[in-house]
Structure formats: structure tokens, C-alpha cells
C-alpha positions in Angstrom: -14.1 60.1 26.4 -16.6 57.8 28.6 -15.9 56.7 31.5 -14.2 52.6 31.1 -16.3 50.1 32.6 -15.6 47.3 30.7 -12.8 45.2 30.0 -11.5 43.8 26.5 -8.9 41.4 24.3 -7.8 43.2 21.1 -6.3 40.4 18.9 -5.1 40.9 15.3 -5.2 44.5 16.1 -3.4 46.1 13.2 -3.0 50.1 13.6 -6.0 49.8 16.2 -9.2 50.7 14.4 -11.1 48.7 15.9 -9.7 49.6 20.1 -10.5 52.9 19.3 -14.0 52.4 19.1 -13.9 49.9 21.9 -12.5 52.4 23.8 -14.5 55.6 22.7 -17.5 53.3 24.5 -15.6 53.0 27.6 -13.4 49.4 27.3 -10.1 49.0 28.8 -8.1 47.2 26.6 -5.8 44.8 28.9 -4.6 42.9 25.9 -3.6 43.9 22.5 -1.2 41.5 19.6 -0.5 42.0 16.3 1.6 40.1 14.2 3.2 43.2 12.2 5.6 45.0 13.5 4.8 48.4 12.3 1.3 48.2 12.7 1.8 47.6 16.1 4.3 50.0 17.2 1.2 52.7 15.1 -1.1 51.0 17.9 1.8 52.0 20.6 2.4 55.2 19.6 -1.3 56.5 19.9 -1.2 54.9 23.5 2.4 55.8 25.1 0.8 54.7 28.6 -0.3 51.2 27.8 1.5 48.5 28.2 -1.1 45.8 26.8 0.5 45.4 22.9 2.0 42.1 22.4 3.8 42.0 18.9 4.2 38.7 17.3 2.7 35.2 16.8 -0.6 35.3 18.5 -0.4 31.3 18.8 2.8 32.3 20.8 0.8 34.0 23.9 -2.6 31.7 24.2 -0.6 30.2 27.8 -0.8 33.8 29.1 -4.1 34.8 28.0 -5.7 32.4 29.9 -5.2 34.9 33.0 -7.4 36.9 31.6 -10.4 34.5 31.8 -14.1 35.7 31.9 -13.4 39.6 30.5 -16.0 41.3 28.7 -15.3 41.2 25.4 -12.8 39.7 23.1 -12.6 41.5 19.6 -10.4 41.1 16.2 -10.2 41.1 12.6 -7.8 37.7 11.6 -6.3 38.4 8.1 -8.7 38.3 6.1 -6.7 37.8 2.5 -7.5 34.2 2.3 -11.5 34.9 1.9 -11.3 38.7 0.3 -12.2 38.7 -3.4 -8.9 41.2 -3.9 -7.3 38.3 -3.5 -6.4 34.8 -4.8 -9.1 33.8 -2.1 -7.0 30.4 -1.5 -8.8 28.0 0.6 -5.7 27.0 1.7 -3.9 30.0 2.1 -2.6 29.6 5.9 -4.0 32.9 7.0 -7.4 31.7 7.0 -6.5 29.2 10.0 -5.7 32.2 12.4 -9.7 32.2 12.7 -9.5 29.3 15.0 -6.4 30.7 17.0 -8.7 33.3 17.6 -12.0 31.1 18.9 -9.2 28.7 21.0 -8.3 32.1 23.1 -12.4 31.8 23.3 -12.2 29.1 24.5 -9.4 29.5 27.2 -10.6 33.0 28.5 -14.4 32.7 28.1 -15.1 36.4 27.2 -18.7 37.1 27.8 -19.1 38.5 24.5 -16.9 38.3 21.2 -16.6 40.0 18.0 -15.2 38.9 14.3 -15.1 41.3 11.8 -13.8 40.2 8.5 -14.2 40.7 4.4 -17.6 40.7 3.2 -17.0 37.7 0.8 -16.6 35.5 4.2 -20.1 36.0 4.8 -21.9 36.0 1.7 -19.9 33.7 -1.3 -21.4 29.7 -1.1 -17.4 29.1 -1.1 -17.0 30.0 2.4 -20.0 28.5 3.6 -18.6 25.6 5.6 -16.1 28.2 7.4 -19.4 30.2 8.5 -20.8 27.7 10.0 -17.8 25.6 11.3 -17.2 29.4 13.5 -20.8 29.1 14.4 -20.6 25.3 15.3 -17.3 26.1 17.4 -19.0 28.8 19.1 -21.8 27.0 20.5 -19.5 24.3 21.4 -18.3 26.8 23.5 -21.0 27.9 25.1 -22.2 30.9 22.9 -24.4 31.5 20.8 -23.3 33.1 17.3 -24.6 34.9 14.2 -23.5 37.3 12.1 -24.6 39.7 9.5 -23.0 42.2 6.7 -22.9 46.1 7.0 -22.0 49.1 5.4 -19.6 51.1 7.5 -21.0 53.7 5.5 -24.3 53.1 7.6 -22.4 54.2 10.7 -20.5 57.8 10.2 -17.9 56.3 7.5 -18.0 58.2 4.2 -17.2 55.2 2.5 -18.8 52.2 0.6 -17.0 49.5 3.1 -18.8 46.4 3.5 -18.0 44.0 6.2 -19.2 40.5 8.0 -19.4 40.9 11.8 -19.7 37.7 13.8 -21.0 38.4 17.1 -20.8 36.1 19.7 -22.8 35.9 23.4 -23.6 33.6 26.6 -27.1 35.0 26.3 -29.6 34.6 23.3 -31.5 37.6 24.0 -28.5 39.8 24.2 -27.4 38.5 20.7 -30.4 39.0 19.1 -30.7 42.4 20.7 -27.2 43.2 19.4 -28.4 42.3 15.8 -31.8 44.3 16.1 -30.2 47.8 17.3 -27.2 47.6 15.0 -29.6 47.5 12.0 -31.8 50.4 13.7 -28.7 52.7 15.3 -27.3 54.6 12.0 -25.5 57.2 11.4 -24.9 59.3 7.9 -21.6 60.2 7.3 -19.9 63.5 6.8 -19.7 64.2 3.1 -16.8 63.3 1.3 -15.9 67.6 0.4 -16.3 68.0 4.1 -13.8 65.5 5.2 -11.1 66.0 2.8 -10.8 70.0 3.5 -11.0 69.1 7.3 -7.6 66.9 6.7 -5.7 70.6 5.6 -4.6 71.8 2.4 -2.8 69.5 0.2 1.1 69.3 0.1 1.2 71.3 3.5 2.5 70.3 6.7 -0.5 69.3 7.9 -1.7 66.6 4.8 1.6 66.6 3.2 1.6 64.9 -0.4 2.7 61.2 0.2 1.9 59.2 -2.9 3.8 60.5 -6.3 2.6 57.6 -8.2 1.5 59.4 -11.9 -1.5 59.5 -12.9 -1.9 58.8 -16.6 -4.8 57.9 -18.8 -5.1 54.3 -19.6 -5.3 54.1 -24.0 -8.0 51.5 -24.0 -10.3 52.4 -20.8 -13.0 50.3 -19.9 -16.5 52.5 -19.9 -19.1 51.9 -17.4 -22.4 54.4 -16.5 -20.4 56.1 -13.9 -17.2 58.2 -14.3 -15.9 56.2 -10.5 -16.1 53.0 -11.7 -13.9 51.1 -14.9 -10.5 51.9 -15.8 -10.0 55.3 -17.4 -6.5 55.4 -15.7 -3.9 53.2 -15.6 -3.4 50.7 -12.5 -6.6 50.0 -10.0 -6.5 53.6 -8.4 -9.9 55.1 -9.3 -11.4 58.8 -8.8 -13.1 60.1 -5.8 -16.8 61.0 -5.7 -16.6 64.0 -4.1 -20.5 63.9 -3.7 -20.6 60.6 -2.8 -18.9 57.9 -0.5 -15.6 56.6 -1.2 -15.2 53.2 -2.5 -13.3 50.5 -0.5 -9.5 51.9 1.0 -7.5 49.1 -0.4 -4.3 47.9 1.8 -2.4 48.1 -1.4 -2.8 51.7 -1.8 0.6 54.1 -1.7 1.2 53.4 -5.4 -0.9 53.3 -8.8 -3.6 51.3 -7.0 -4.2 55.0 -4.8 -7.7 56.2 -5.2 -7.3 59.8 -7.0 -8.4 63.7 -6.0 -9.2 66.1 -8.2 -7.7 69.4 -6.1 -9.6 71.7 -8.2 -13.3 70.3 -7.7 -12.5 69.8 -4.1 -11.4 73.5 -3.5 -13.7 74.9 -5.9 -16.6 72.8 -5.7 -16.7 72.6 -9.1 -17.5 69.2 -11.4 -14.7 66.4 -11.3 -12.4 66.8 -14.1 -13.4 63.1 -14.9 -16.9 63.5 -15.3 -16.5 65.4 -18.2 -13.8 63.4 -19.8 -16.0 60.0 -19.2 -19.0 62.1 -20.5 -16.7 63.0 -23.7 -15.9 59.6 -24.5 -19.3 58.3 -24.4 -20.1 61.0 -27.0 -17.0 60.2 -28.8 -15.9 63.6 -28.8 -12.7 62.7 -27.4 -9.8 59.7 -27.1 -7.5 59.2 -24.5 -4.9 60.3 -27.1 -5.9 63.6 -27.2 -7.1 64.1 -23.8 -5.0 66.1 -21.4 -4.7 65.1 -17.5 -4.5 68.6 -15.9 -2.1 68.8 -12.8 -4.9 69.7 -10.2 -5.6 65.3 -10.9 -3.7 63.5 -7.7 -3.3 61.0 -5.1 -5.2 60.2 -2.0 -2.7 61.2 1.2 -2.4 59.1 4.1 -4.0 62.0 6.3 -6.6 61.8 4.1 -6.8 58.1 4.0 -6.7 58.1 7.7 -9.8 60.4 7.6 -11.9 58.2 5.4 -11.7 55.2 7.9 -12.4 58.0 10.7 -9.0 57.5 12.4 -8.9 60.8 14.8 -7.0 64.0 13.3 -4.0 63.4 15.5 -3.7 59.5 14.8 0.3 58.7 14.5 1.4 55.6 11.5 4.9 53.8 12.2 6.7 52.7 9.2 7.2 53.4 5.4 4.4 55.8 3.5 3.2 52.2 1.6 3.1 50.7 5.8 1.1 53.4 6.8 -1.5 53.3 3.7 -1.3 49.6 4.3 -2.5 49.9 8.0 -4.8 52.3 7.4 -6.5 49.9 4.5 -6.2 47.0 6.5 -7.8 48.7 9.5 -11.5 48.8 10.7 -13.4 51.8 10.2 -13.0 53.6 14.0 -17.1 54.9 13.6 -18.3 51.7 12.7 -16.3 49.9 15.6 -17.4 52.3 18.1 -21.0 51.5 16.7 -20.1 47.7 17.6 -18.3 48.4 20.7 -21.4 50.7 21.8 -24.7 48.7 20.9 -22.6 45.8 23.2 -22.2 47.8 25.8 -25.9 48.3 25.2 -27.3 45.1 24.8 -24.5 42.7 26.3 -23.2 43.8 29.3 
């Protein structure tokens, strides 16, 4: 751990993805809130000897953070269901206005820096092209200037296709665009996918119990595209694994059908994915879904092994029921690629 020089406001901080990487590059966080209740007491539990969670309406505390005017950084991810494409992606879904709670405690602490991170869909789709700019208008009326950009956590020690818009904030210009020049320079490639998973333990002991039962069962009219990970060959959105690859997207809804899936015996064995030869069989049409027999080695992602694929540490505790946990831990920001934030400010910004 680095030594803490700098000082921090976590807001909409879920299960604490994004503190830890703010704190693996040295930032005491002196504030925390979150909304959820479980998700928070996750973000307790990990630290027994802070006392800087706040749980509840964030709108609730903006009197008392103005005593903690002119820190060093203000960082959070605002719900971001209003603006993902998983969603209905409701303009007026009341979620999306928790954006501007967030840049009025900019406004009434002054931070010298601040971070956004949020769905990639906010900062790419013409649909959300006045919110862009409306953050980026409020920011300079603020005093800071603002840009943002979309990465691939997958870019920065995250085995997994996650792509995110990060808005980044700063009193100085220089200091933003240096933030923006070494982010896109500073990678990292990720531990492969075999590698993580076996690191978790073996699956259905004590330490990566089995936590989602949901069946697995082939859907009788799958939709074919060129790769065995993508379409529907099973029923419900849960998908197979690249084993070889990166993972696709943790959804927050995982925990039932929608639970990316494992084959046990190509992970231990490393051996091909049971579903790379049954997608290959029924592009040949040498095979239906009605003959075709799942074999029981086929299962569900675990929430140890969730956890992993966002980079939460080994030892990270999740409050709540099994579908809380998998939801924190989809909802969460990738702990690598917020320390890769949290460390090129610290860098460039401070």
C-alpha cells in the first residue's frame, strides 16, 4: 500500500470499486455515501476502521459536505440505468438527475480535481449529447475545465471487455490534458481469463463456493453468430466464457439465468469449450438443440469469481443476498482500472 497523501470524496460508491483504486494510489477517503444499503455496509466491512460511509440520500448530506471544501479529488459513478443500453434508457428516468447532485457537491466543496465514470452509451449515443455537454458547460461554470473520453477496462489489468466514459474534471488545463494523454499511453494487459478463474479456488469449495443454481439449458431456436460467445444458444442472456479471451460485460443482473456460464472441464483441463464444438455442429448442421446434450461440467459464474473479473482483492467481503452481492459487484467499477484513474491524477493533477 502507498503511503496516503491525498484526500478524496467517494459519492455513489456502491461496494467500493472505485475507493479501492483511489486508495491503492495513496487517497484518504474522508467521505463515502451510497444510497443502497447493502452495498454500503460491503464498503464497511472491507474498512472496519473508517468511519467516512454515509448511507442514504446523497441530496440529504450536501449541508455537511461543504466542510470538506478544496480536497483533492471528488470521484463517483451516479446510477447510470437511465443512459445504459441494458436498459429502457428513459430520458426521464429520475436517476439520471443524481448527475447534477453530484456537480452541486462540486460546486460547494471545490475539489481540485473530479472524476465521472458512467456507461459507455453516455458518452458516445447522439441521444445523450446535450447531457455531455450540459456536465461540461456546468463544469466550466464552475471553474474547471472538463472532457471526457471512453476506455476499455480491459486496457488496464481487467480481463474483461468493459467499456466506460470517464469525465475528468481540473482547475488547470494542462493537468487535464495531461490526464487524457497518459491514460491513453499507461496500459496494462490483463491476466488471462484460465489464470484468474483457477486463482479464485476450485469450484463448489469453501473457498469459491457455488452460488448461482440457475440451470443451464439449451435454448430450441438459438440465434447463430461467427463466435460460439456471442447469440443465444442458451436460454436467458447468460452467455459462455472465453476462456482464451476477455470476459464480456459483468451485468448487475447476474445471480440468475442472465449469469455468464463456465465450462469446469476446459478450465481444469485446458481443453476446448464444450460450446465451441456444439456452435461449430450446428453451423455444419450436424446437430439440433434437440439432440444435443449439456454435460454437467457446463455452470454458473460464482461471485468469488465475479469479484475476480472486476479485480476486487481475494479477501473482498459482499453484504447481502447472493443476487445483492452479484449485483454490487456488476454495478461496481473495475478496482485496476480505477487505480489506473486514481494513479495517472495523482500523476498529472496534484
Amino acid at each position: 500500500m502507498k503511503k496516503r497523501a491525498y484526500t478524496a470524496l467517494s459519492l455513489f460508491s456502491g461496494a467500493g470499486g472505485l475507493d479501492i483504486g483511489f486508495e491503492q494510489a495513496g487517497f484518504d477517503i474522508l467521505f463515502a455515501n451510497e444510497l443502497d444499503a447493502d452495498a454500503a455496509d460491503t464498503w464497511m466491512a472491507n474498512r472496519p476502521d473508517s468511519h467516512a460511509m454515509h448511507q442514504g440520500d446523497l441530496n440529504s448530506y450536501l449541508n455537511e459536505l461543504s466542510s470538506y471544501r478544496d480536497v483533492d479529488a471528488v470521484f463517483g459513478g451516479p446510477p447510470c440505468q437511465g443512459f445504459s443500453v441494458a436498459g429502457k434508457m428513459n430520458s426521464e428516468d429520475p436517476r439520471n438527475k443524481l448527475i447534477w447532485s453530484f456537480m452541486e457537491v462540486i460546486n460547494r466543496v471545490q475539489p481540485k480535481v473530479f472524476i465521472i465514470e458512467n456507461v459507455r452509451a453516455l458518452g458516445t449515443l447522439s441521444k445523450w449529447q446535450t447531457v455531455r455537454q450540459k456536465i461540461i458547460t456546468r463544469a466550466r461554470q464552475l471553474g474547471y475545465y472538463c472532457d471526457f473520453a471512453i476506455y476499455s477496462a480491459s486496457d488496464y489489468g481487467v480481463p474483461q471487455n468493459r467499456e466506460r466514459v470517464v469525465f475528468f474534471g481540473s482547475r488547470d488545463f494542462n493537468s487535464q490534458e495531461e490526464f487524457f494523454a497518459l491514460m491513453a499511453t499507461s496500459r496494462t494487459r490483463p491476466k488471462s481469463l484460465r489464470k484468474v478463474l483457477t486463482e479464485t479456488g476450485g469450484f463448489g469449495t469453501d473457498d469459491n463456493p457455488q452460488t448461482c443454481t440457475a440451470h443451464v439449458s439449451l435454448a430450441l431456436k438459438p440465434v447463430l453468430r461467427k463466435s460460439p460467445y456471442a447469440g443465444m444458444l442458451v436460454n436467458g442472456a447468460g452467455r459462455p466464457i472465453n476462456l482464451d479471451g476477455v470476459a464480456q460485460t459483468l451485468p448487475a443482473s447476474m445471480g440468475g439465468n442472465k449469469t455468464p456460464i463456465i465450462d469446469q472441464a476446459a478450465l481444469e483441463n485446458n481443453t476446448e469449450n464444450w460450446f465451441v464444438g456444439y456452435h461449430r455442429a450446428l453451423l455444419a448442421g450436424k446437430t439440433s438443440p434437440q439432440k444435443a446434450c449439456i454435460p454437467k461440467t457446463i455452470r454458473r459464474l460464482t461471485i468469488k469469481e465475479a469479484a475476480a473479473l472486476q479485480t476486487f482483492p481475494p479477501a473482498y467481503k459482499f453484504c447481502g443476498k447472493k443476487t445483492q452481492q452479484y449485483k454490487q459487484i456488476g454495478n461496481a467499477v473495475a478496482s485496476s482500472f480505477a487505480c489506473a484513474i486514481a494513479d495517472t491524477i495523482a500523476k498529472t493533477s496534484l
